[in-house]
N, C-alpha and C positions, 0 to 999 in steps of 0.2 A: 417393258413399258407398262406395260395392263397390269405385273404386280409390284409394282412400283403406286399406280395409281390407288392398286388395295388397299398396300401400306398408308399411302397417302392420307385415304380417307378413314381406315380403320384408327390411325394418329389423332384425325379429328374429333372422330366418333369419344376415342378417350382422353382429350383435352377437355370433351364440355362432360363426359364422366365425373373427370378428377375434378371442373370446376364447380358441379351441385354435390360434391361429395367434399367440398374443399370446407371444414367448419366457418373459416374467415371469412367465405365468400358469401354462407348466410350469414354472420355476424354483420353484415352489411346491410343486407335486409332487411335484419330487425333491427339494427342501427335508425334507419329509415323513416321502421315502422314507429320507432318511441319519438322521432325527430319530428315527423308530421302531427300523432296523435298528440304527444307533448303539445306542440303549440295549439293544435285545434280546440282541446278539452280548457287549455289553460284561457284562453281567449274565451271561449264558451262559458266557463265558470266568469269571468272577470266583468262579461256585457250580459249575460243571462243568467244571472243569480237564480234565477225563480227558474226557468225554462228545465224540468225534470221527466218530461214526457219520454217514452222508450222510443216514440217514434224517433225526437229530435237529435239522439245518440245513433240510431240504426242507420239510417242513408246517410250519416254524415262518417261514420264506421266505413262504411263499403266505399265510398269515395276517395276517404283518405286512406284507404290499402292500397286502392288504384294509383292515386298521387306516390305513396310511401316506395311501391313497386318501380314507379317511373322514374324517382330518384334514383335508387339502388342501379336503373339500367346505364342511366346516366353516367353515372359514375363508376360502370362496370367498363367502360369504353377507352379509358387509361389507362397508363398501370403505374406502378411507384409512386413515387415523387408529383407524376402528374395526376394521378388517382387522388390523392390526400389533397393536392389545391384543388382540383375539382370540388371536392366533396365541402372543404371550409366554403369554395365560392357558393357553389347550390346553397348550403347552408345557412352562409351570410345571407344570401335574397332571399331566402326564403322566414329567415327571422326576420330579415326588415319588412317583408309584406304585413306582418303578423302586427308587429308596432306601429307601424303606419295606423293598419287600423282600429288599432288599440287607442292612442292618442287621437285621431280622426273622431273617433266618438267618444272619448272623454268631452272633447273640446263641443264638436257639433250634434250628438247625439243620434249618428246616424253613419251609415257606412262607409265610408271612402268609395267613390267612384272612380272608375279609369278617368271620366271624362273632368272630372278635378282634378285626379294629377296631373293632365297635361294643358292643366288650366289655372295654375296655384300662383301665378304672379302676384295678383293682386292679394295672397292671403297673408303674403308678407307683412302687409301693411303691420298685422295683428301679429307679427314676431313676435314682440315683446311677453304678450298672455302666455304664447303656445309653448314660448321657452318655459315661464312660469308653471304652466299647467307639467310640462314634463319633468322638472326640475319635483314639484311638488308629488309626482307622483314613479319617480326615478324608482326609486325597490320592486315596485312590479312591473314597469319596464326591463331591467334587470333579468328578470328570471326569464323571460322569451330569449334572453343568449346562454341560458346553461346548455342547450346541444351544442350550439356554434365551439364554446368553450371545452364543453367534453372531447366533442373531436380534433379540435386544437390540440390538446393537451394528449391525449391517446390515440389518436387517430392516424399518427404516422407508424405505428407498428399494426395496428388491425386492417390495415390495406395493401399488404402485400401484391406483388404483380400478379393478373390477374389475365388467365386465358379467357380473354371475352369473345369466344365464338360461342360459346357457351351461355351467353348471359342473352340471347336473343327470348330464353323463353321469359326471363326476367318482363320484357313489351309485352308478349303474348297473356302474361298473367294479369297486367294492365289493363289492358285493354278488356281482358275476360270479368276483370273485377269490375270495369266501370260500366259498360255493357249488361253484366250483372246488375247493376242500381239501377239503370234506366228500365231494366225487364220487372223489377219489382214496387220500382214509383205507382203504378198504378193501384197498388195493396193500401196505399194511404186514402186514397176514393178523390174524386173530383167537387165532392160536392161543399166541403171546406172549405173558403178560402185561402187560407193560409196552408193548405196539405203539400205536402214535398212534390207529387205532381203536379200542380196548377203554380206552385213556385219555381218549376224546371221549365212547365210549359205554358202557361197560359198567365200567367202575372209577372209586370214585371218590378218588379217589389222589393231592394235591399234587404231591408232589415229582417223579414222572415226567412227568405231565401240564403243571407247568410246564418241565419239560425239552422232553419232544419237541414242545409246541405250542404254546410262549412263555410270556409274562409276562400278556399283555394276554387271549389264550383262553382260562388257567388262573383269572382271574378273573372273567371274564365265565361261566365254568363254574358256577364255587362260588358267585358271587352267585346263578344262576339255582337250584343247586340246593339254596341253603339257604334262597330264598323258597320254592322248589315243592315239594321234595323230590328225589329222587333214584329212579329205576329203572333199572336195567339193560334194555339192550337185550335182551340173550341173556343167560336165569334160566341160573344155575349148577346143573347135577343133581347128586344124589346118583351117587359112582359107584363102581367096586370095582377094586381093586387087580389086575393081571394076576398070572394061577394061577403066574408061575415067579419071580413078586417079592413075593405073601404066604405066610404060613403058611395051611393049611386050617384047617378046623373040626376036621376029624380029626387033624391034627396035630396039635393045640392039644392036644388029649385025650388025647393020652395022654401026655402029661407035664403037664397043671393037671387038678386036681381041679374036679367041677362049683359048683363053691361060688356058683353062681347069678348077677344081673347087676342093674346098677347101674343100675337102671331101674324108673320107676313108673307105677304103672296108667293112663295116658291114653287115652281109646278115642278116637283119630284119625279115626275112620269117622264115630262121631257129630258131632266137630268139624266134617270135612266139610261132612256135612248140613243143618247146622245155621250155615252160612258162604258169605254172598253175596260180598264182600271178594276180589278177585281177590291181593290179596298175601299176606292170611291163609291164603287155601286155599293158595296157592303155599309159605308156610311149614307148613301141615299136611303136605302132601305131603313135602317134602324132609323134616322131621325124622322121619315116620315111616317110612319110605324107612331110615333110617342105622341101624344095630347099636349096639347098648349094649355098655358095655365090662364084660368077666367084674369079679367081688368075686374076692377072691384070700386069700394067707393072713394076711394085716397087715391085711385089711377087721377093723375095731375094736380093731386090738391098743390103741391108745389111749383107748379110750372110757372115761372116767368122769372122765379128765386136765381138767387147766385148762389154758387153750391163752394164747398170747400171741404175735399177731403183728407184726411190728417192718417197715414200711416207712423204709430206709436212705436217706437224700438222698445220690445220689450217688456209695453207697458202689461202689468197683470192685474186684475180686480180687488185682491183685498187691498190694493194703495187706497183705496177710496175709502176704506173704515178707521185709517190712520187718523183721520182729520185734518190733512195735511194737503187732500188734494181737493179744495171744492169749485174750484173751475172744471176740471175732468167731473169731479161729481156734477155737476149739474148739465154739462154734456147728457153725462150717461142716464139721469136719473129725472131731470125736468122733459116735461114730450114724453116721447115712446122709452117706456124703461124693459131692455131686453133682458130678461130673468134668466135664458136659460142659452146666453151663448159662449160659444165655444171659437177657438184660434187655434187651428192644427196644425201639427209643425211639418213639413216638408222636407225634402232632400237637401234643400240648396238654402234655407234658415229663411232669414229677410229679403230676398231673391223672389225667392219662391212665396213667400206669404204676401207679395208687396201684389202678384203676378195673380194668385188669386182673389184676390180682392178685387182687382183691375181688370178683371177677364172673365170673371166667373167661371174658369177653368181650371179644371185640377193640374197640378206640374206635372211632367213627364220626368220621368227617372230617366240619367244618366245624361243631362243637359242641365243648360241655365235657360229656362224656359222662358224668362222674360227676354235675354239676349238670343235665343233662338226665334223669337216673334219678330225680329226689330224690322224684318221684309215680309212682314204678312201682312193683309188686308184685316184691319181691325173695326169692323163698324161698330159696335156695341161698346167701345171705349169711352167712358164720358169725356175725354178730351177733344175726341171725334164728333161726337154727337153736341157736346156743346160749340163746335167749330162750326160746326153743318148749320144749325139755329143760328149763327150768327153772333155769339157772344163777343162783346168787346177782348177782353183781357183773357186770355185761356194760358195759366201759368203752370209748369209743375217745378219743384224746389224741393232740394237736398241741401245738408249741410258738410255733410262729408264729400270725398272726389270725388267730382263731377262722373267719371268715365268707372266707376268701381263698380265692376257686375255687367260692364258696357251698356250703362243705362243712358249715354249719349247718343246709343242708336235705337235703344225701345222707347223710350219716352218721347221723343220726339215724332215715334212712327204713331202714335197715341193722340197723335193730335195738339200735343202741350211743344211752346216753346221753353225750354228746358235751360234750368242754371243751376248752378252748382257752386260746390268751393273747386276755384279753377275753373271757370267759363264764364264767369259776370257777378258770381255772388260772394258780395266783400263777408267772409269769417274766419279768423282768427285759426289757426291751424293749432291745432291741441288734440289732444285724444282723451273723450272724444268731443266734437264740439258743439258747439253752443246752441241750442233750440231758442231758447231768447235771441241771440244773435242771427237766428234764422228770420224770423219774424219779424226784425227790427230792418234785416237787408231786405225781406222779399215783398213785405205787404205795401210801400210804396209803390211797386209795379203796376199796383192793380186797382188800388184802393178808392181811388179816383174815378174808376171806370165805370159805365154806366149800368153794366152787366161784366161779371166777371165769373169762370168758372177755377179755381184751383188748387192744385196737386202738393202736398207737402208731407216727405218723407224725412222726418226726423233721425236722429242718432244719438241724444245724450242721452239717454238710458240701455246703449250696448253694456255688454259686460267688457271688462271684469268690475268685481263688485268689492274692492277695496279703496282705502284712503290713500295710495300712494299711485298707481296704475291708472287712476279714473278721475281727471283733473273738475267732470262736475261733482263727482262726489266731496272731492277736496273743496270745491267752493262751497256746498252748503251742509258741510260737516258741524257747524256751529248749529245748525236747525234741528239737527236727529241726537245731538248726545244724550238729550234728557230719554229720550225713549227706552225703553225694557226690551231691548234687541239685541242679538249677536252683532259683531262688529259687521259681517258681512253683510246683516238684512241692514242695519243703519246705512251700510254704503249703498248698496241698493237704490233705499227710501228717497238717498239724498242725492244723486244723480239724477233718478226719475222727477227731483222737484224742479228741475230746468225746465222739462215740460210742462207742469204746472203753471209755473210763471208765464212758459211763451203763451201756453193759452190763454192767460188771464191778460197779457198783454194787445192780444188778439182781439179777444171780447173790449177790450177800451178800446182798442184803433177804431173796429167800428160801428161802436157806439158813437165817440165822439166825429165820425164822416158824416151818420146818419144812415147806415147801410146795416144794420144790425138785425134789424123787423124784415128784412129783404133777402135774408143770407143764413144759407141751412147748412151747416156742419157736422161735417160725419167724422165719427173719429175709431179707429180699432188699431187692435196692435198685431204686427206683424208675425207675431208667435209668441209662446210663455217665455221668460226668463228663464231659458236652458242653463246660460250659465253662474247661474244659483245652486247649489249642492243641495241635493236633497233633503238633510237636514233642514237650512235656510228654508228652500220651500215651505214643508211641514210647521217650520217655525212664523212664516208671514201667515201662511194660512189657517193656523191656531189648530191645527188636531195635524194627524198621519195623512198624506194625500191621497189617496187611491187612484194609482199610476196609467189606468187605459183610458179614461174618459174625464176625474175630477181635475187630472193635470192642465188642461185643456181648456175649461172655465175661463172664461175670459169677458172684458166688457167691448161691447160694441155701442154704438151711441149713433142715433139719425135725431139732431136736433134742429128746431126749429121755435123761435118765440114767441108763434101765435097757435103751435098746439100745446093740448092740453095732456096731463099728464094718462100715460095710458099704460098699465103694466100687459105685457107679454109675454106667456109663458111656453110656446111654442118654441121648441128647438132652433135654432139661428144661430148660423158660422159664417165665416169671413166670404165665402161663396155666394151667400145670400145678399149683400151688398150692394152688388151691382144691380141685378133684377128690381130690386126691395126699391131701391134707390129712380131708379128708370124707369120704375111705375108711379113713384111720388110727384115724378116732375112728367110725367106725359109721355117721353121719346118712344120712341117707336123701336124694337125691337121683337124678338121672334126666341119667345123662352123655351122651346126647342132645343135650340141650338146653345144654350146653358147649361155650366151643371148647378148651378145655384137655381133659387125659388124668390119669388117675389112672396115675402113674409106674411101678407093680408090678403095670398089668393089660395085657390082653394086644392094648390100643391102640395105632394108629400112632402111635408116637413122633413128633413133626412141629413144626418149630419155623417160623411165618412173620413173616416182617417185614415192616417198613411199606409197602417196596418191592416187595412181591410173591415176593422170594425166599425161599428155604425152606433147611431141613436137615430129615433124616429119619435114620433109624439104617442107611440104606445110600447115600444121594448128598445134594450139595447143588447146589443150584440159582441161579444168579443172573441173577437177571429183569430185571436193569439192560443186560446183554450176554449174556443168551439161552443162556447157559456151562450146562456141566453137567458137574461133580464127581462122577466115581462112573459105576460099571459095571451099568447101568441101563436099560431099554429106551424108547423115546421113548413107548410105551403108559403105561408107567410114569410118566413126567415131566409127558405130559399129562391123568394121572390127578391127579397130584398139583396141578396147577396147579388143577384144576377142586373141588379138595375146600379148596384155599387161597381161592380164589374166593369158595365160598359160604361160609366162615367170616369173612370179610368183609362181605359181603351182608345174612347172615342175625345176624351180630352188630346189625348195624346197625338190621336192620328187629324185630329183638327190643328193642331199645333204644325205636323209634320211636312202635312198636303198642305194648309194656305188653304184649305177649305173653307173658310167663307170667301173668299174670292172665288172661285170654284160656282160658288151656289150662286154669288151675287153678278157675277160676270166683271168684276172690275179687274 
């Protein structure tokens, strides 16, 4: 028995021999290895042209060993016949990962989340593009199936059956390689935003993250933390600007009068006390830690107005040099003229843009941030706050499906009684539809009332930007032929002039009510036209764009017919809105608990994007390439990184907790 046992084990001892000695069985390996790095580099060259950094190849190198390694074990565990369909199946998912989200950001410019796949009904609607977009861009789809097809075709002889008692170190090499990258994340340093460290642990950030640390980490990220949730490794603090790059206090003073601050009574200490929650006390701390921003001399010039604000699909700023658009131009251009803002684009597109604008809150990765709010306590919502005052008519309006993005349960939690196409609001179903048609169904509602506040979220200037796909385009194709434009900026042009029209039809309604002098309009667009091709871009905007911050240029508009023209050249983005807006008319809020700035107070101007990079009213920052614009001190930069930080952070974890319920007791 005992040399039987010998035998036994000396057999196994040379089965996993013969198998790391077996040529075929590394041939599988490397097989692995060119299948993983194949698609990673290909994908990387396809969305990061420019992205040439040693770091952005190295941790995404060690990662994808680890992966390449966990294939091969995988498929060490059959043999024959069922070796070889293992390997096409791993194969197959694993090139569809790859196209996923290859097309995912063609189409939306940004990374496929777990929590959109298992959330994609609604993007049906837009089959039609996405076919289009694939179709059009079919030959480099394509080439993400030359492994699937190599091993197709050869893969039933280089898998021979395969003693896999032997293939156990196959895991162990895994696991040593991936354990290897987390041991050397810290060589990239923390103090970067965008560094492969703070993208594993302390941000949670698509688009860099699948940069510097692949395709296959950035999902295995965002799966884990959209089951668990998300913490930062290292909390963001509160922190203060260096004394030779702010104004003091006393500075301040003696040119603004004390007209007091934009802040409400929360007693922080009692929250404390009264908070076992390690992340709640961590948000007690950091918000009462920050300085509220002064009221100024425009705190209420608005107040008793009816307000009306207008989410643009799409709209971009040179439509206004076209001469094409001077109802939007006079929006943007008569009153407060904003020089220098900006419309950042988000995870979740017109979701996500519609959500900050409406919240003053940056979106949370790997949700629908608006559809995640629809059970929180929202006071700061002007739909809320104009319900609270008592406003007659408190409207908000869509012309697309009512329930698309489940804006049938955030907008309604907002304060607004909420109509749609398919809930009470008569428009023609076409793709896409009708912004006149919106305006002609919705302002009846309200027009009449004595006070009215409301919400209108347009849609005919989605993409796509052709004459056959885009039925506003085809309506006023007859308006743009004479123009000196590609066909695709003409379709564009001529979509986006349905909005022209609605506003202009707008401006008559009430003029002729007599509500016009009474009635302050705010109009921004819910992100640039993504689906413009680069080219197009470059071509609207008359030179090359420069892709981290001139992309982004956008018109904001706070109008009003009894001010007077005032140019502004202080940075202002779609976050700035709400506060800017809520200090014009009076309400009471607590700018704290914001991430935007009321525009005329004596707050960091500070515009962040989704990439971590920033502008402020003396430098800008790009967190993609660690650049920095502006004569500025590194105290300064790393100030600013750490206050971008936690408006990421703590947007998120206000979003998560229902945190102002929390603070407000409701």
């Amino acid at each position: 028995m005992e040399k039987a046992k010998i035998r036994k084990t000396a057999g196994e001892a040379e089965a996993a021999r013969s198998s790391f000695s077996n040529s075929k069985f590394w041939l599988r390996v490397l097989l692995w290895l060119g299948v993983i790095f194949f698609q990673e580099l290909y994908l990387h060259f396809m969305i990061y042209p420019g992205a040439t950094a040693a770091e952005n190849y190295f941790y995404l190198g060690m990662f994808s060993v680890s992966y390449a390694l966990l294939g091969a074990f995988l498929c060490s565990l059959a043999s024959g016949r069922w070796n070889y369909i293992l390997s096409l199946l791993l194969c197959a998912f694993v090139s569809i990962l790859y196209i996923a989200q290859y097309v995912y950001h063609l189409f939306f410019k940004t990374p496929l989340l777990v929590f959109s796949i298992f959330n994609s009904g609604q993007v049906t609607e837009f089959a039609g593009e996405a076919i289009r977009m694939i179709v059009s861009h079919l030959p480099q789809i394509l080439v993400f199936l030359l492994p699937l097809i190599l091993i197709a075709v050869f893969g039933r002889k280089s898998f021979p059956a395969c003693k896999w008692k032997g293939s156990w170190l196959l895991l162990i090499l895994s696991i040593l390689f991936y354990c290897g990258a987390l041991a050397v994340l810290p060589i990239s340093g923390s103090s970067a935003p965008n560094s492969a460290y703070n993208c594993f642990y302390n941000e949670n950030n698509p688009l860099p993250t699948q940069q510097k640390l692949g395709v296959l980490t950035f999902m295995q990220l965002d799966a884990r933390r959209t089951l668990w949730g998300f913490a930062p490794k290292d909390l963001p603090l509160a922190v203060e600007l260096p004394e030779e790059d702010e104004q003091t206090d006393a500075e301040q003073g003696e040119t603004l009068p004390d007209y007091g601050y934009n802040a409400m009574d929360i007693d922080f200490e009692a929250l404390l006390a009264n908070e076992s929650d390690e992340t709640i006390r961590n948000m007690h701390i950091y918000f009462s830690s920050l300085e509220p921003s002064r009221k100024n001399e425009y705190t209420g010039k608005f107040a008793g107005k009816n307000l009306i604000v207008i989410t643009a699909e799409g709209f971009y700023y040179p439509l206004l040099e076209t001469g094409m658009f001077p109802s939007v131009k006079r929006l943007a251009t008569e009153g407060f003229e904003f020089a220098n803002a900006y419309t950042p684009l988000w995870n979740v597109s017109t979701s996500d843009g519609e959500y900050a604008v409406m919240s003053s809150l940056l979106p949370a990765s790997g949700v629908w941030s608006f559809a995640r709010s629809a059970e929180n306590y929202m006071p700061f919502a002007f739909g809320n706050q104009f319900s609270a005052l008592g406003y007659e008519s408190v409207y908000a309006f869509h012309n697309h499906s009512f329930d698309y993005y489940d804006r049938q349960l955030s907008h309604p939690n907002l304060g607004y009684t909420y109509l749609g196409r398919g809930n009470g609001l008569d428009i023609t179903e076409q793709w896409p539809e009708s912004d006149i048609e919106l305006m002609e169904a919705s302002i009846p509602y309200y027009i009449n009332s004595d006070s009215f506040h409301v919400y209108d979220l347009t849609v005919s200037g989605h993409l796509e930007y052709n004459f056959s796909g885009n039925m506003m385009a085809a309506k006023h194709r007859g308006e743009v032929e004479h123009l000196n434009y590609s066909e695709e900026v003409k379709a564009y042009i001529a979509c986006n002039l349905e909005l022209e029209y609605a506003v202009q039809y707008l401006f008559e309604q009430l003029e002729a009510s007599g509500k016009l002098d009474d009635t302050v309009i705010v109009l921004s667009a819910d992100h640039y036209p993504y689906g413009l091709s680069d080219a197009a871009i470059d071509e609207l905007v008359g030179h090359p764009v420069e892709r981290n911050f001139e992309l982004y240029r956008n018109t904001i508009a706070i109008w009003s017919a009894d001010q007077e023209h005032m140019l502004i050249d202080t940075p202002i983005c779609s976050l700035d809105i709400l506060p800017t807006v809520s200090n014009l008319f009076g309400l009471e809020y607590d700018s704290r608990l914001l991430m935007g700035r009321d525009v005329f107070s004596d707050a960091l101007p500070l515009i962040a994007f989704n990439n971590r990079s920033w502008i402020t009213d003396q430098a800008r920052y790009d967190a993609t390439t660690d650049v920095l614009y502006g004569d500025v001190s590194q105290e300064y930069v790393d100030a600013i990184n750490e206050i971008v930080n936690g408006k990421f952070l703590y947007s998120a974890d206000i979003l998560f907790n229902d945190y102002y319920r929390l603070v407000f007791g409701k």
